[in-house]
C-alpha positions, -999 to +999 in steps of 0.1 A: -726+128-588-748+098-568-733+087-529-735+055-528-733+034-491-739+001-489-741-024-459-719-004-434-710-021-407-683-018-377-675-030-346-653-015-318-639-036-295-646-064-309-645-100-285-644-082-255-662-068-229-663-035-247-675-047-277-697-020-291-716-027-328-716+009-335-731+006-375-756-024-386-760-027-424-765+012-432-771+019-463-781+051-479-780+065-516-775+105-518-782+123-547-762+157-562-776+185-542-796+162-513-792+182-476-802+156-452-808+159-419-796+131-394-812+127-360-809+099-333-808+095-294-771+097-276-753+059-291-773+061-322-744+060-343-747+094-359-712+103-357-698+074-362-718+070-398-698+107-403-668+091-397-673+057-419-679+083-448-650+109-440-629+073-445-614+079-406-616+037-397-615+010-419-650-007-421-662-044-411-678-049-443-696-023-464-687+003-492-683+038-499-683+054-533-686+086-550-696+083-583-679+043-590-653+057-571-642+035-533-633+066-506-610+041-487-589+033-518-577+071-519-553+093-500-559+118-475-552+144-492-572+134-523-601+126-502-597+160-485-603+176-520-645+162-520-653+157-488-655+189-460-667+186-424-677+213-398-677+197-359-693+207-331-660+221-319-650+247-339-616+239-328-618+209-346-617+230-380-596+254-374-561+263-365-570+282-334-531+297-332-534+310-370-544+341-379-579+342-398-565+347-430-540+323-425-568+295-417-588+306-450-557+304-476-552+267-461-587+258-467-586+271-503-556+250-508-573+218-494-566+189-515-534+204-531-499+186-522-477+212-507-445+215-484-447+251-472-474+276-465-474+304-487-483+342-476-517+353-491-514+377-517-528+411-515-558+395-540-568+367-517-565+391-488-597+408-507-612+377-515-614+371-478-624+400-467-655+399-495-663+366-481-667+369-445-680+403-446-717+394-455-716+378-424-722+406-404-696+394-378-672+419-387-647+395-395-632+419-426-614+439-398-602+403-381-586+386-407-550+391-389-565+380-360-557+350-342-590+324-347-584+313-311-592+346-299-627+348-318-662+344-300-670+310-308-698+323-336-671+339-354-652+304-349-680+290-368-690+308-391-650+306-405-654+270-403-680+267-421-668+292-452-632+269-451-655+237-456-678+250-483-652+279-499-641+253-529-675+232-533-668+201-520-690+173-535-700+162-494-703+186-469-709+165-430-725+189-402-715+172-370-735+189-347-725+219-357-744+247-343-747+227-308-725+249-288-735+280-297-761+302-282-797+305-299-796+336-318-759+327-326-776+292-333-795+310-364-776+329-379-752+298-390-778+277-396-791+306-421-758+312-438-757+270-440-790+272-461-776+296-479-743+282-491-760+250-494-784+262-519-761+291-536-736+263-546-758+231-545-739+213-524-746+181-514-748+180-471-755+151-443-766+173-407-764+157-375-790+176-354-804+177-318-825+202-327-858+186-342-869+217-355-840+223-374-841+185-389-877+195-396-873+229-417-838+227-436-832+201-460-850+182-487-846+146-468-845+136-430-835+099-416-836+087-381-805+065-367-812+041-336-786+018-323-766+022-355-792+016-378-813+038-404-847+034-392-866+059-410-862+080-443-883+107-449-886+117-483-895+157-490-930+155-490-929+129-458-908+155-441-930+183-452-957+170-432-940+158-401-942+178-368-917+183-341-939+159-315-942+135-341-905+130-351-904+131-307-928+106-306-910+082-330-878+092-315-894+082-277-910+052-288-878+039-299-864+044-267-891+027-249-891-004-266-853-007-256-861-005-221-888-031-228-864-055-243-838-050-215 
């Protein structure tokens, strides 16, 4: 199923001296299965190109659809059921007073309408632990624990299995590896490839890390002052080089402070 965003734009704080034009005229078609990587200096509208897709503001003017279908004409819940997100906070995706377990049996009920949390069964306890044990995190001996208590690897890792663990048709990366330490850093952004690919899931990825926006996915676009300025295609992005996606990147900046 084709993404289709057209001619995004929004404006916070509009009139005022706050006024902020945080999205120009994006517009992007995804295909099934693309994994895009998103860079962009600090204000480059990154996030906030997340956000317009996750249907968390309404939009100056533009549309959002999956398949024919508007996000902003459904309900939460309903829109829960495609769309997944893991932020740079794991805290974000997780309830860090719930016990492991308790955080997985929610995410495999995303999108469902429901009044009362059930207790796992002893068959979904086993589905757990077979899913978070290939992590190596040894996680299949935590699932009673608390997810605030977890390093914030573990954190992640959980977050990222509750975003992906019924196939959503989007998965948004916000930055999600950014707080964790390097080797830490890897192993997530291996089991992120994996999943990716194992289920063919369709993934935008915010990234500091031009290395990262280099080697994983199959597309890569650079935002500046919230517009798409570049798209590399697969074979573009093949090619490109860390100091020449810097280059662009700093040349960018540059001819902002010229224009100031």
């Amino acid at each position: 199923m084709s993404i289709e965003i057209q001619h995004l734009s929004k404006t916070f704080f509009p009139g005022t001296s706050r006024e902020h034009k945080a999205l120009k005229n994006v517009s992007l078609s995804i295909q099934e299965g693309d994994f895009i990587t998103i860079v962009g200096g600090n204000g480059a509208g990154k996030s906030t190109f997340l956000n317009a897709i996750a249907g968390n503001f309404a939009l100056d003017e533009g549309t959002i659809s999956f398949g024919g279908h508007q996000i902003e004409q459904t309900a939460d819940f309903e829109r829960a059921a495609y769309i997944s997100r893991v932020f740079q906070d794991p805290m974000q995706g997780t309830a860090p007073r719930m016990t492991v377990a308790e955080n997985l049996a929610l995410a495999n009920r995303r999108g469902q309408k429901r009044s009362l949390f059930k207790t796992s069964s002893k068959e979904e306890l086993q589905q757990f632990e077979a899913l978070v044990a290939p992590l190596g995190l040894g996680l299949e001996d935590r699932l009673h624990t608390e997810i605030g208590l977890l390093s914030g690897g573990q954190r992640q890792a959980i977050s990222l299995l509750m975003a992906t663990m019924n196939a959503p048709q989007l998965l948004l990366l916000d930055e999600h590896t950014a707080a964790l330490d390097p080797k830490t850093q890897r192993k997530i952004m291996q089991k992120t490839q994996e999943t990716i690919e194992e289920k063919n899931l369709t993934a935008l990825m915010i990234t500091h890390n031009l290395s990262d926006a280099i080697h994983f996915g199959n597309r890569l676009i650079v935002m500046h002052r919230g517009e798409i300025v570049r798209d590399f295609a697969k074979e573009e992005k093949a090619a490109l080089t860390e100091e020449e996606l810097f280059r662009l990147m700093n040349t960018l900046d540059e001819a902002d402070l010229q224009g100031e």
